[in-house]
N, C-alpha and C positions, 0 to 999 in steps of 0.2 A: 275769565274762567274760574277763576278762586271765587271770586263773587258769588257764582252762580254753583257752583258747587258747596260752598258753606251755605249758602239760601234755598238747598234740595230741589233744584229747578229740574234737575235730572232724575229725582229723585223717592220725590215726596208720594208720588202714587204707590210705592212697595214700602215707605215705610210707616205709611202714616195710620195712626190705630181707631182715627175716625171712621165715621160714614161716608160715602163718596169720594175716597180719595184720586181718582182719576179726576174728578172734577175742581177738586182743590188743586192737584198739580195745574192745568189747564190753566186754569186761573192764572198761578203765578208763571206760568211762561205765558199766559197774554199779556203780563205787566213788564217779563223779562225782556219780551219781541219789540217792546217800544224802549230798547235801552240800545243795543247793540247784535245785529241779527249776525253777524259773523258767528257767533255762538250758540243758534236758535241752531244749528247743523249736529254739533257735538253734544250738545245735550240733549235734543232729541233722538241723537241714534243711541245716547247712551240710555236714555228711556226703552228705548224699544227693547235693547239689546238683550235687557234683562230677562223677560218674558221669555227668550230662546237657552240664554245661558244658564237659567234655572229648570229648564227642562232634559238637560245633558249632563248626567252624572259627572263625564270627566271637564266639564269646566265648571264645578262647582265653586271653587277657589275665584274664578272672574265673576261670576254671581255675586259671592260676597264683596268681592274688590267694588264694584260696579257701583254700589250701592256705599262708600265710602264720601265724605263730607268735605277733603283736605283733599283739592288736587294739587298733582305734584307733575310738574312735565319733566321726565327722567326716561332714562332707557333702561332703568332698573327691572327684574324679573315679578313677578307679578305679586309673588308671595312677600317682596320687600315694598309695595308700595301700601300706602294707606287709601289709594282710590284707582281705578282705571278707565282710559278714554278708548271706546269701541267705535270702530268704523265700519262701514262695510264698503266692499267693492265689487260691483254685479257687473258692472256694464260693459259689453265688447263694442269694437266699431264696427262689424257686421252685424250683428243683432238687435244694439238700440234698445227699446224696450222688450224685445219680443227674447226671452232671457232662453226661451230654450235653443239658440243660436249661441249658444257657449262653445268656444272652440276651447278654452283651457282644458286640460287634464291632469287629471289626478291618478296615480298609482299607487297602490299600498305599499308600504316600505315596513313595519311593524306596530305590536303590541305593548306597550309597558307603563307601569304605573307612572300617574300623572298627579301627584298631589291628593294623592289619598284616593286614589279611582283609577280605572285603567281606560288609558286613552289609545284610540286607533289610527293613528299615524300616516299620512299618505304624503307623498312626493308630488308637488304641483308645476304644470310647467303650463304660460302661457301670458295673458295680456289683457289689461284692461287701461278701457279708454278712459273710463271716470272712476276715481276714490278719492272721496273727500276726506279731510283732516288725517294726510298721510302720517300725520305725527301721534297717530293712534298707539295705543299699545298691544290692543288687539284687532283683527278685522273678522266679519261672513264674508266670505265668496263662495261663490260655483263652479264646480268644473266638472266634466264629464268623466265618470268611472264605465268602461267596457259602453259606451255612448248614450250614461245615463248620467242626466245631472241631478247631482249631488253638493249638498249644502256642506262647509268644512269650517272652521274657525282657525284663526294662525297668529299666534302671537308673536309680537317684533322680538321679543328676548328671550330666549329656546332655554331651558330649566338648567341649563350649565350654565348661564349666563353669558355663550356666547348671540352675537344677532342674526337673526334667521334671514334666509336672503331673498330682499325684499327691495326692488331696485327703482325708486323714482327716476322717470325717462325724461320727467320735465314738469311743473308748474302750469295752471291752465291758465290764459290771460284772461280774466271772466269782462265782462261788461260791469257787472257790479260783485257785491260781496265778495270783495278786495280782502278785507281783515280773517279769510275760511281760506285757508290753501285747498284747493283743486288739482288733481294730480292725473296724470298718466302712468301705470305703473306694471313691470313685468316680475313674475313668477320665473325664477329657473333653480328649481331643486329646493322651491321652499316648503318647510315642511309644516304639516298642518293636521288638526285633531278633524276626522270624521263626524258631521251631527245630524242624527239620525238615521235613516237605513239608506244603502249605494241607489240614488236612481231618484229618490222622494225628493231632490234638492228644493222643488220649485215651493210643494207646498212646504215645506218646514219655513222657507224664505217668506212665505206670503202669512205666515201667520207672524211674524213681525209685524206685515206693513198695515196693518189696522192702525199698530200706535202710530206709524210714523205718519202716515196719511192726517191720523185726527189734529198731531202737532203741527203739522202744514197749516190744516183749516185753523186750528187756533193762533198758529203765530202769524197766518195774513193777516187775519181778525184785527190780533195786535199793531202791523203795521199800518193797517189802515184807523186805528183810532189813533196813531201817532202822527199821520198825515193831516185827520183832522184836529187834532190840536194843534199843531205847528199854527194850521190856516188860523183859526180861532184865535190863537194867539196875536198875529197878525192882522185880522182885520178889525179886531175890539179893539187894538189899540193903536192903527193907522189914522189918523183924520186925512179925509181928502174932500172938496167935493161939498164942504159945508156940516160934515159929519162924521161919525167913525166909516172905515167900509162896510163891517158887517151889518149898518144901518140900510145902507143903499138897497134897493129894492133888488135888482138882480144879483147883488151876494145873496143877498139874507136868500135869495133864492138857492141858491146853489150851496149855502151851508148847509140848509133846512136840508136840502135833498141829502149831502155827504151824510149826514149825522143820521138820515133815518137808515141809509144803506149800513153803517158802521152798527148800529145799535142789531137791523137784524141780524148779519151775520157773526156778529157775538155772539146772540143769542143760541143761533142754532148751531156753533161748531163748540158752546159749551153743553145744548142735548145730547150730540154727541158722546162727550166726554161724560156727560150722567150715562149715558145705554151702557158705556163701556166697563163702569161701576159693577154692571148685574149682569154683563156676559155670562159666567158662569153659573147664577143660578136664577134668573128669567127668562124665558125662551122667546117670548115678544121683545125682547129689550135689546135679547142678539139678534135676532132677525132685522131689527130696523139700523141697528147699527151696522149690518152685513150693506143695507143699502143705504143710510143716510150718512157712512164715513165718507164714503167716495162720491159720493153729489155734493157734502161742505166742500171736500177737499178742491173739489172741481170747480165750484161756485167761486168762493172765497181767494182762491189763489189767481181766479181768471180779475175778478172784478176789481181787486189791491189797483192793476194797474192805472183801469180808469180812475181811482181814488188819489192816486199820486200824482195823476197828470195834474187832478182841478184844483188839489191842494197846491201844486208850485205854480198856477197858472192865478190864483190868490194871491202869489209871493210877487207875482212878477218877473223881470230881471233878476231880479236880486236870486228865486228862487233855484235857478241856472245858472249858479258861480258855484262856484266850489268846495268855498268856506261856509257855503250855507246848510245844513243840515237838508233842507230839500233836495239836493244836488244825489245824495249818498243814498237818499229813499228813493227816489226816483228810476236811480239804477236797480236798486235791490229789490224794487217791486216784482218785475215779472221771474225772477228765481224760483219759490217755490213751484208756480205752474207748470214748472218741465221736472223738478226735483223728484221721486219716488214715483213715476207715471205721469207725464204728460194730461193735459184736458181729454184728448180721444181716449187714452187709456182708463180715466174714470167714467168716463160714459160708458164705456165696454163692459165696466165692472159691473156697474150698475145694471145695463141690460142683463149681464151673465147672471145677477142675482135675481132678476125680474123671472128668466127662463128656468134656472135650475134653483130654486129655494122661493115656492109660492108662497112661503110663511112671510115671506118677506114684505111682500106687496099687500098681505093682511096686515100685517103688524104697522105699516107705514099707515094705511088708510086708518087702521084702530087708533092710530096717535092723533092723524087730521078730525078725527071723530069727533074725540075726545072736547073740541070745540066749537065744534059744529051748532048752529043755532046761534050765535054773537053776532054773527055780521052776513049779510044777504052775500055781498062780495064775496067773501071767502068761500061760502057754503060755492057759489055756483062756478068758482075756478075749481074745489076740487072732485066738483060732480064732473068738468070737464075733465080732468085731468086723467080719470079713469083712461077714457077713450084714445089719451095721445100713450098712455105706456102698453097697450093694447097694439097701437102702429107701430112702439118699438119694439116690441119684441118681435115684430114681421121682420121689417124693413131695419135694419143699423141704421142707417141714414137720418131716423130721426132721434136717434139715442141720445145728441144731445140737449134738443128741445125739451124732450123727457125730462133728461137731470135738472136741466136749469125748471121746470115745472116743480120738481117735489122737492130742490130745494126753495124755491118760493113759497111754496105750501109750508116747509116745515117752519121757516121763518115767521110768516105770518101766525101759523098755529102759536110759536112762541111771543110771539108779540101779545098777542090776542092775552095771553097768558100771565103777560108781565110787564107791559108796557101802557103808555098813557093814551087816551082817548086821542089827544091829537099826535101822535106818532103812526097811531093805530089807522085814522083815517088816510093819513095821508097813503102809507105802503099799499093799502086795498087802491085807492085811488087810481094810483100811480104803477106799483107793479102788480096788482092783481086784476085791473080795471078792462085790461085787454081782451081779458081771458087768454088760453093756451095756445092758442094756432096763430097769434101775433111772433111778430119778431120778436125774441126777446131781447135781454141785455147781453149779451155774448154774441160773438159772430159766431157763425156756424149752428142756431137756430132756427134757420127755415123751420117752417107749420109745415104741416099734412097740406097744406092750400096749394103746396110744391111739390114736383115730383123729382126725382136722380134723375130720368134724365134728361129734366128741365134743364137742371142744375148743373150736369154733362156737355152741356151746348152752352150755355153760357160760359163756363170753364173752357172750352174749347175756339171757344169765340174770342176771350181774352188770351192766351197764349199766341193769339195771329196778330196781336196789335203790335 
């Protein structure tokens, strides 16, 4: 954590006086996410957090904190530390992701200056299933005012310096990402600043999760070039067989593939992180970023795990013990995929920007345009692809076909862009070769060749075995 906070890992997009800074950040938490993803959690919320806490007069004080170099884990009050760690905690156990099933509530309690601003005080009482790094100094959550949710901020150490009461019910026993405490956590009479107006809670929260989403797609990115290293590592320098592995005709296969999957999905969850540079003043730049966050996010976080599987299936045995660093990725792969929205829930996104923001679907095709005419391949996946986000917006059912379609597209476009003639053949080949109504790489693909309730009867069918 000190590492990563003297290296602006959290950081560097709010303070850096260059061009792109979004995309510099990115950067260096793709290089951070191959070090130790326990902390790809805390630094990426504390990324986000920023963008909220600088829009609320009375946490101006954790905006500045936020954005500090020296972290300190203390339960010191906010105006004594030199930096602060931001959590949040949305999630109930009846609701899941569907956040307007917030049973917490919020009461107003008062008004009084807060560090130079007047903060509006409410009394929360209630429960949450998931908060990660309870050891935050401050957190967002939700709770309903008069049965409207509403966004609040709460910091652990109340400006007397007594602790506000904020009660861990228990530790989550995760599968992987062992080194991020996961917490179960109850509200009774904690007190908490109001952000934004009684009832808005959902969007003020959802204009967060653009960053948190792109840092997902980027720190999968990440751990999937660490998985293909490890292998790389490993099979250049195994001999078996009369040769190294990576010689053997069916590795060299299967590297060739890992490394062309790792290089697109780099590519396109750092587009990404360029759109996110000119949000505020390109309107084609946010419109494709409104759709192309949440299809990396979806892509990238689904695919890590088939990435982790082939990389320790490389290793071997060996890769399946415990002391081996495969062991650690292996668990920690499928995390982000359910972390900030689950895969259904980015395809949902995506449809919702497909239906209510057409700029969107301009702006996407304007980007695939843009290289249109390089390769027969691509041109005629994305002449197809028109047709399949046309069925999504009918039918949900195929919403994820869709996503995994345009983020192939954007991949390829960036390839086409920046990569080498035999990287470039190979992806057209291989994932654009099918065209869009094949299975794709993710389960839950079926093409338009399917219909729900094809797909109903089968499903029905397997529940009687």
């Amino acid at each position: 954590m000190s590492l990563a906070w003297k290296h602006e890992v959290p950081t560097l997009s709010w303070t850096a006086k260059q061009k792109n800074p979004h995309l510099a950040r990115a950067v260096l938490s793709y290089q951070w996410n191959q070090v130790e993803q326990g902390t790809g959690c805390p630094t990426g919320m504390a990324y986000a957090a920023y963008a909220g806490l600088a829009r609320e007069p009375a946490l101006k004080i954790w905006a500045e904190k936020v954005l500090g170099t020296v972290y300190e884990n203390s339960r010191r009050e906010v105006a004594d530390k030199p930096s602060v760690v931001i959590g949040y905690a949305m999630t109930e156990k009846q609701g899941g992701s569907d956040l307007r099933e917030t049973q917490t509530t919020a009461v107003y309690s008062h008004s009084a200056e807060y560090h130079g601003a007047v903060a509006h005080w409410y009394e929360l009482t209630g429960h949450k299933w998931f908060c990660s790094v309870p050891q935050s100094d401050g957190f967002f959550t939700l709770a309903k005012v008069n049965g409207g949710v509403t966004c609040f901020f709460f910091p652990r150490t109340l400006p007397d310096g007594s602790f506000n009461r904020f009660f861990i019910q228990r530790l989550k026993d995760k599968a992987g990402n062992r080194s991020n405490a996961g917490s179960e956590v109850e509200y009774s009479g904690t007190m908490a600043i109001r952000v934004g107006e009684e009832g808005r809670g959902l969007r003020e929260i959802l204009s967060h999760s653009h960053l948190t989403r792109l840092d997902f797609a980027v720190g999968s990115a990440g751990l999937m070039r660490q998985v293909l290293t490890l292998a790389l590592n490993h099979t250049t320098t195994r001999n078996a067989f009369g040769s190294s592995l990576a010689k053997r005709p069916m590795m060299a296969n299967v590297l060739a593939d890992m490394a062309v999957e790792v290089e697109a999905a780099t590519l396109m969850a750092l587009r990404v992180a360029r759109a996110t540079d000119h949000i505020d003043t390109n309107p084609q730049e946010k419109a494709l970023a409104r759709v192309a966050t949440p299809a990396a996010k979806y892509f990238n976080c689904s695919r890590v795990v088939a990435m982790a599987n082939e990389a320790l299936q490389c290793h071997g045995g060996n890769g399946f013990v415990e002391d081996h660093p495969m062991a650690r990725l292996y668990r920690e792969a499928p995390l982000n995929s359910v972390w900030e929205g689950a895969a259904n829930m980015m395809c949902m996104d995506v449809r919702r920007a497909m239906q209510q923001e057409a700029n969107s679907r301009d702006a996407l095709f304007a980007e695939l345009a843009d290289v249109r005419g390089q390769d027969s391949r691509f041109d005629a996946y994305v002449t197809a692809l028109g047709p399949l986000l046309d069925e999504m917006q009918h039918e949900e059912f195929f919403a994820r076909p869709a996503t995994e379609g345009i983020a192939r597209a954007l991949q390829g476009a960036e390839l086409l862009r920046h990569s080498t003639p035999e990287v470039i053949d190979i992806f057209m080949k291989t994932r654009l070769g099918g065209g869009t109504n094949n299975w794709g790489a993710m389960f839950g693909t079926l093409g338009p060749g399917v219909t729900q309730s094809q797909a109903d009867r089968v499903v029905e069918r397997a529940c009687l075995w």
